[in-house]
Structure formats: C-alpha cells, structure tokens
C-alpha positions in Angstrom: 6.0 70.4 -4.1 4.9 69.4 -7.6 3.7 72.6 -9.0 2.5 74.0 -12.6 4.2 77.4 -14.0 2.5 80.3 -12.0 2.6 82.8 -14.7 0.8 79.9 -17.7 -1.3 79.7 -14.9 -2.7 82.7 -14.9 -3.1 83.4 -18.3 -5.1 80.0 -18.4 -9.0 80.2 -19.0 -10.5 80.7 -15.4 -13.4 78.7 -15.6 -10.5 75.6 -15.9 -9.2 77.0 -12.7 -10.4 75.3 -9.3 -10.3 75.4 -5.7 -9.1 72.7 -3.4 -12.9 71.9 -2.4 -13.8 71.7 -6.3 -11.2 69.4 -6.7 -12.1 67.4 -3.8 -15.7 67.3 -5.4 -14.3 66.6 -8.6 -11.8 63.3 -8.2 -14.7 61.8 -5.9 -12.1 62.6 -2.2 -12.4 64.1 1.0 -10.8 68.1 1.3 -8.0 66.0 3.8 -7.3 63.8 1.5 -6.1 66.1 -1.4 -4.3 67.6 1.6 -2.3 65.1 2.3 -1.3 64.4 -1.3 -0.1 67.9 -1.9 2.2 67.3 1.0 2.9 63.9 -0.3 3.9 65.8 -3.5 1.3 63.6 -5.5 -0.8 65.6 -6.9 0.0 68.4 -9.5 -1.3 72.1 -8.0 -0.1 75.9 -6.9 -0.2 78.4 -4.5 -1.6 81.3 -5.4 -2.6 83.8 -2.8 -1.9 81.4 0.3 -4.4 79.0 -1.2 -4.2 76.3 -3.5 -5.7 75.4 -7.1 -5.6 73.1 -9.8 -5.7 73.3 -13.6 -8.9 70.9 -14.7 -7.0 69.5 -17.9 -3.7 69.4 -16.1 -5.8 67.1 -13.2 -7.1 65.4 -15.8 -3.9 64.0 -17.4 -2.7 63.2 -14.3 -5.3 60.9 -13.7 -5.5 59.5 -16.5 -2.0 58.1 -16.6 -2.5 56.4 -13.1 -4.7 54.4 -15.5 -3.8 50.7 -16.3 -6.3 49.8 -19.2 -4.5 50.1 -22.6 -7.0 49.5 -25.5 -5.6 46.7 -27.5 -7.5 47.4 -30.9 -5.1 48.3 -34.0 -2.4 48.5 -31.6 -1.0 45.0 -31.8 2.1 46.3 -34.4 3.5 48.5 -31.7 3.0 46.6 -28.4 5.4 44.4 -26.5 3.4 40.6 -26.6 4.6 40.6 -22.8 3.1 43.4 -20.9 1.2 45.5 -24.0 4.0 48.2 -23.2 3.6 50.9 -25.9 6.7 50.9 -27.7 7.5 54.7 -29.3 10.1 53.9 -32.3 7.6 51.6 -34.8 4.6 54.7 -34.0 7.1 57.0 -36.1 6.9 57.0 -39.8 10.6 58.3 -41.1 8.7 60.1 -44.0 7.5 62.4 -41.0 10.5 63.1 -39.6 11.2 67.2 -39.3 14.9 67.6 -39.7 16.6 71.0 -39.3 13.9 72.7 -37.6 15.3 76.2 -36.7 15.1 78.1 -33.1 12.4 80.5 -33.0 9.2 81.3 -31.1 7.0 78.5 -29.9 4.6 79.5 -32.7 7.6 79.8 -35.7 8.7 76.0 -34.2 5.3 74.6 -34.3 4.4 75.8 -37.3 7.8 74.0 -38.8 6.5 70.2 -36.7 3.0 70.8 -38.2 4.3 71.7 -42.0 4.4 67.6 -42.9 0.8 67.3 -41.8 -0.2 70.2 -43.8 1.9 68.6 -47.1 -0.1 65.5 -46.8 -3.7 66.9 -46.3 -3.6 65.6 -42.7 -4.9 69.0 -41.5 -6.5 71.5 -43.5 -5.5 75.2 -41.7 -2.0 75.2 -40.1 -2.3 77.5 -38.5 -5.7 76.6 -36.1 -3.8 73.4 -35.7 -1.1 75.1 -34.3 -3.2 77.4 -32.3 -4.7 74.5 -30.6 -1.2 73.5 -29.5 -0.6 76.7 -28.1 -3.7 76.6 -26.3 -2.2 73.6 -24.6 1.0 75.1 -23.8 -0.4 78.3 -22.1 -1.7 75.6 -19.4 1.8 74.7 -19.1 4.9 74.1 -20.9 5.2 70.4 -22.5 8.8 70.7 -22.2 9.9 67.8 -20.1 13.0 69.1 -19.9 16.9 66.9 -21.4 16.2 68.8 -24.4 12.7 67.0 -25.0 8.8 68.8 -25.7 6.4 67.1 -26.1 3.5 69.0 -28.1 -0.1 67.9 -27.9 -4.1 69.1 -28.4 -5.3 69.1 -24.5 -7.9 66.6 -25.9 -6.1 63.5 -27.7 -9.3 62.4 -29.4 -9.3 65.7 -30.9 -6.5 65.2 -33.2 -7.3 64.7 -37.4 -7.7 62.1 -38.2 -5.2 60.0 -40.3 -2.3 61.7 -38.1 0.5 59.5 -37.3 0.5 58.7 -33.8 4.2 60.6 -33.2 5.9 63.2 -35.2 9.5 63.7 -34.6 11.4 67.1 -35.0 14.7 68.0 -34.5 16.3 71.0 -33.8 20.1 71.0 -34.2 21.1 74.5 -32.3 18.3 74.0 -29.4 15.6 76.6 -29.1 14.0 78.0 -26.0 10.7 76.5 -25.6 9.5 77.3 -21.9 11.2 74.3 -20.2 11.3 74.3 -16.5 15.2 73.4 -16.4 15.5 76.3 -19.0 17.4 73.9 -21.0 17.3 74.3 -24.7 14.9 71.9 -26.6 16.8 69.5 -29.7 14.1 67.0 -30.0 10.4 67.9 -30.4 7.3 64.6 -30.1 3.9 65.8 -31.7 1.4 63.1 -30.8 -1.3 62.6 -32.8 -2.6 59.5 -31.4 -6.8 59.8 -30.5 -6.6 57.2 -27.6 -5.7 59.2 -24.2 -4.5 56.5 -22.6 -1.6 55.7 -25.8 -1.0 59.3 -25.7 0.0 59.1 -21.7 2.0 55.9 -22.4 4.1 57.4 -24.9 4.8 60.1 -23.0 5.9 57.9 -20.0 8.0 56.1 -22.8 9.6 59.4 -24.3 10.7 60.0 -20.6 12.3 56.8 -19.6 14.1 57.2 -23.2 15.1 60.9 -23.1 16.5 60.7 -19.5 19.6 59.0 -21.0 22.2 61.4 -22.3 24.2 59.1 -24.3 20.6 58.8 -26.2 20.4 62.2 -26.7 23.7 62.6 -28.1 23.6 59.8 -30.1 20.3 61.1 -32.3 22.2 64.4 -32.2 24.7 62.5 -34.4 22.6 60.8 -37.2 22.8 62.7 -40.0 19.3 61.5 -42.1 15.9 61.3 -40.8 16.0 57.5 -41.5 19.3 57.2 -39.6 18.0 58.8 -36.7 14.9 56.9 -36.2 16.9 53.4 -36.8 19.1 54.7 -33.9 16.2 55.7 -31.7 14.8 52.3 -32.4 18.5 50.6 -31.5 18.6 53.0 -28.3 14.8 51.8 -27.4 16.0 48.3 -27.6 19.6 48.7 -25.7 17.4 50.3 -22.9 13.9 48.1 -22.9 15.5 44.9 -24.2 12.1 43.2 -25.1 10.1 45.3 -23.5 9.6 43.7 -20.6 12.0 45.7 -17.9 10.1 48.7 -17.5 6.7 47.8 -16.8 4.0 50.2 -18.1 6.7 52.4 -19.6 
C-alpha cells in the first residue's frame, strides 16, 4: 500500500488532513474510484483508525507530476531538444555546492544547505527559510531513500527569488534524516526552482540517477565540489545518453 509516515502524519496541520469523501470531492472522482486506486497502490494515503486519509499538499504533488506540460520559458539551457526532458547537472551552479556538511539534526543539516543562500543575499533570515523546510518535512520525510533528500518549501513558487534552481550538499559520514529505508543520507538536493512542474521533474530525475549505486559511490569519491558536479554530469550522461531513453525523467 503506498502510505505516508503515520507519526509526520499526525503532527501535520489538521485542516490539511482529509477524508476519503473529501478527497473524492477534491480530485473531481467518485468515493469507488479512490477505492480502487488505494488497492491499486496508486494513490498516496493511511490508515488511521480503520479509515483512510490523505495529506492535501502530499495529494497535491502527486498530481501534479502525472502532469505532462513543462513550461518551456528560460528553460531552453537545461532541456534535452528531443523530448524537453529536464536535465539536473547544468541547474547546479558548482559555486553552490555544500561540501562537508556534518551529521546532525534535520534543523543543524539544513541550516548548513541553506548557509550559501544566506552568503549571497538570496534569503534574508536563515533561519525562517529553514523553518519553512521543516514545515515540509513534518508532512513527510523528503528522503527518497539510496542516501538521497530532497528538501523543498511545500509551495515551489514560494521560493526567493534569484535561488538556483538545485543546491547540492554532501555529507561524507551520512546523517540520519528520517528516510523510510533508515538509510543514512550522503547527498542532500535543495530545489529552489518556482515552476511546480520543474520541481516534480527534477525530482523524477534525481531518482532515476540516485538509484544507481555505482553513481553514488562515484560522487562519494570526488574530492572538490567542481569535481563532483563534472562527475554527476558524466554519470547523467552514461545513464540518459542524450536524453532521450527515459522519457519524462
């Protein structure tokens, strides 16, 4: 069954919190329906009590990324010409790249990703920016698990302005940061990009990517921030060769 954490669950705000009828009501679908996609494991949703819910902004990124418009505009640099597939290495800017980020708390991590921002006036307050990515993870870990998190605002256009679209961090030991396999996380993706549908295609990317081992380990290898993101882009390449083999990754 494709469920969310119970326990970030209910810590969530309960007014994001709804029944199976108010999600019927909300996607626009009869009660059955939404039945038969929880059993389908399509839809993401809990148990709770013997009855099922749904998070509102968890709904709401999953239908979002069974989306197929990708806005075109100021995107050309870092699109495949063949299918407008979102590539991830040319969105990172190797002058943003956190190296040596050290285990700690979620909040001690973040607060290490968003330090570059802070240095270049991209956000003002540190620490509300990072409390707005907390926010998100109480809804549920962005952890994808392989060692990968992906940190975001719940509301892509809410992100500053001038943000780079991805910020990479690495942590070299690993540091516990809620994933479902309870795997470690090395490799930390803060998206900044204000277009919802970019922000779901990257993360499709950073999966397809991340699910490769020898990818992980070879990153865990580079010794510079510019070496790694040359060998992410060479990994990106070996896997996607011109973009065109994964469609809509």
């Amino acid at each position: 069954m494709s469920t969310i954490d119970i326990k970030r669950l209910q810590t969530s705000q309960w007014d994001e919190i709804l029944t199976l009828s108010e999600t019927a009501a909300y996607l626009k679908l009869a009660e059955r329906t939404i039945h038969r996609m929880i059993q389908r494991n399509e839809i993401p949703c809990a148990r709770v009590g013997g009855q099922w819910r749904f998070v509102k902004a968890v709904l709401d990124d999953w239908l979002l990324s069974r989306m197929q418009v990708l806005p075109r505009n100021e995107l050309a640099p870092f699109l495949d010409a063949t299918e407008g597939i979102v590539r991830l290495t040319p969105m990172i800017d190797p002058g943003m790249v956190v190296d040596g980020i050290t285990p700690g708390s979620q909040r001690e991590v973040l607060e290490q990703l968003a330090a570059p921002l802070a240095k270049r006036g991209v956000i003002a307050d540190r620490s509300l920016f990072v409390d707005r990515l907390l926010a998100r993870e109480r809804l549920s870990s962005t952890a994808l698990g392989h060692g990968v998190a992906v940190p975001h605002v719940r509301r892509p256009q809410d992100n500053p302005a001038g943000a780079p679209a991805v910020l990479l961090g690495l942590c070299r030991q690993g540091t516990d940061f809620g994933a479902l396999d309870e795997q470690p996380v090395h490799f930390l993706f803060l998206l900044g990009t204000t277009s919802e549908v970019v922000h779901l295609r990257l993360l499709k990317r950073i999966t397809h990517v991340f699910r490769d081992r020898s990818v992980r380990d070879a990153l865990l290898g580079c010794r510079s921030s510019a070496e790694l993101v040359a060998e992410l882009g060479a990994q990106e390449q070996r896997l996607f060769p011109g973009g065109s083999s994964v469609a809509g990754a």
